[in-house]
Structures are given as structure tokens and as C-alpha cells.
C-alpha positions as CSV (number, residue, x, y, z in Angstrom):
1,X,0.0,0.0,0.0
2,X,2.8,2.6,1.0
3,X,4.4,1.3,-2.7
4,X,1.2,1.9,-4.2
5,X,0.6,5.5,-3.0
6,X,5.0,6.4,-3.5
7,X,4.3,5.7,-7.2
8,X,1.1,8.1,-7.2
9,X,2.8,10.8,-5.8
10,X,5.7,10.4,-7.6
11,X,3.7,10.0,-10.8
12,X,1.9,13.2,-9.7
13,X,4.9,15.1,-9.1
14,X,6.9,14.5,-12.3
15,X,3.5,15.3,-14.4
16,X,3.5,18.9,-12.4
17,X,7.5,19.1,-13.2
18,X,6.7,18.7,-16.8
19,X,3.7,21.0,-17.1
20,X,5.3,23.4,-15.1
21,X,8.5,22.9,-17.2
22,X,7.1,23.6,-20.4
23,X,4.8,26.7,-19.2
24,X,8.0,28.5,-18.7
25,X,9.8,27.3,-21.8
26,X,6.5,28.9,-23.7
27,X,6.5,32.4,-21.5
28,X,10.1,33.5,-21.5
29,X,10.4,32.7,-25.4
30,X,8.0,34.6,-26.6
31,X,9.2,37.8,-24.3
32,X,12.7,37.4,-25.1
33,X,14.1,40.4,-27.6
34,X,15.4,39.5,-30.9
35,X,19.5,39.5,-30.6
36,X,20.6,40.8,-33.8
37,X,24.3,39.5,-33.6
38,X,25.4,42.2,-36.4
39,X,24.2,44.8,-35.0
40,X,26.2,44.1,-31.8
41,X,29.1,43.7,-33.8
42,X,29.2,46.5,-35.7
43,X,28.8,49.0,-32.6
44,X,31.9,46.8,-30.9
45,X,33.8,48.2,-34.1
46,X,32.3,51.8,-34.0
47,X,33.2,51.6,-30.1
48,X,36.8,50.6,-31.0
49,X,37.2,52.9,-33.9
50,X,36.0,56.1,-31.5
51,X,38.1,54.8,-28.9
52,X,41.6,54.4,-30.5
53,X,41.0,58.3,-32.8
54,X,39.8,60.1,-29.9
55,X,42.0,61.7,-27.1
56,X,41.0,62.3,-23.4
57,X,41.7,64.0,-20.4
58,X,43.4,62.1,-17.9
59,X,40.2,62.3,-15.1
60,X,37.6,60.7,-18.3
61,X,35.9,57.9,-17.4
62,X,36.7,55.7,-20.4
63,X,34.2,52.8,-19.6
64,X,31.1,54.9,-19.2
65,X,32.8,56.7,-23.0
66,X,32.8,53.1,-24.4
67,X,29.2,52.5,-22.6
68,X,27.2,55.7,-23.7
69,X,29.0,55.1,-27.5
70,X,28.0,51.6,-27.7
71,X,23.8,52.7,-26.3
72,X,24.0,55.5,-29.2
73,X,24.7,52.6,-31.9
74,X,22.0,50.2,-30.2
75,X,19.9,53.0,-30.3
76,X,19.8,53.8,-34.1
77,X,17.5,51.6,-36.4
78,X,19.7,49.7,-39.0
């Protein structure tokens, strides 16, 4: 009897993994943003390009430069 009722619950269990498992699969891929690899890519080489003509002050925060530069790019429609 306590073999009998293990199964169920296990049975039970593994039925609510799978439902539950393919639920989220369904939600998060039809949020997720379209990565557009290219894009990325080319704003890397814009980034690099500003980076290595441009000059700065000694007190310049380069990381938020290469930040803000690379948010401009993402910005614009291709």
C-alpha cells in the first residue's frame, strides 16, 4: 500500500515538473528580444574605432565613453 501511494505521488509530481516545465519554456520565449548579432558587432567596431582616434583627459571615465558610444549605436535603427 505505501508502494502503491510512492508511485502516485511520484507519478503526480513529475506530471507537475513537466507541465510546469514547459509553461515556462513557452512564456520566456516569446518575451525574449530579438539579438541581432550584427548589430552588436558592428557597434563593438564603431566603439573601438572612436576609442583608439579620440583623445582624453586624464580624469575621463573611459568605460562609461565606451558605454554611452555603444547605447547610441544600439539605439539607431539599422
Amino acid at each position: 500500500m505505501l508502494a502503491g501511494a510512492g508511485v502516485l505521488v511520484g507519478y503526480l509530481l513529475a506530471r507537475y515538473y513537466i507541465v510546469n516545465k514547459s509553461n515556462a519554456q513557452t512564456s520566456t520565449s516569446s518575451t525574449e528580444p530579438m539579438i541581432d548579432q550584427a548589430k552588436i558587432d558592428a557597434c563593438n567596431k564603431e566603439v573601438a574605432n572612436f576609442m583608439a582616434t579620440a583623445k582624453f583627459k586624464s580624469t575621463v571615465d573611459l568605460d562609461k565613453i565606451k558605454k554611452d558610444k555603444f547605447d547610441a549605436c544600439m539605439a539607431t535603427k539599422a
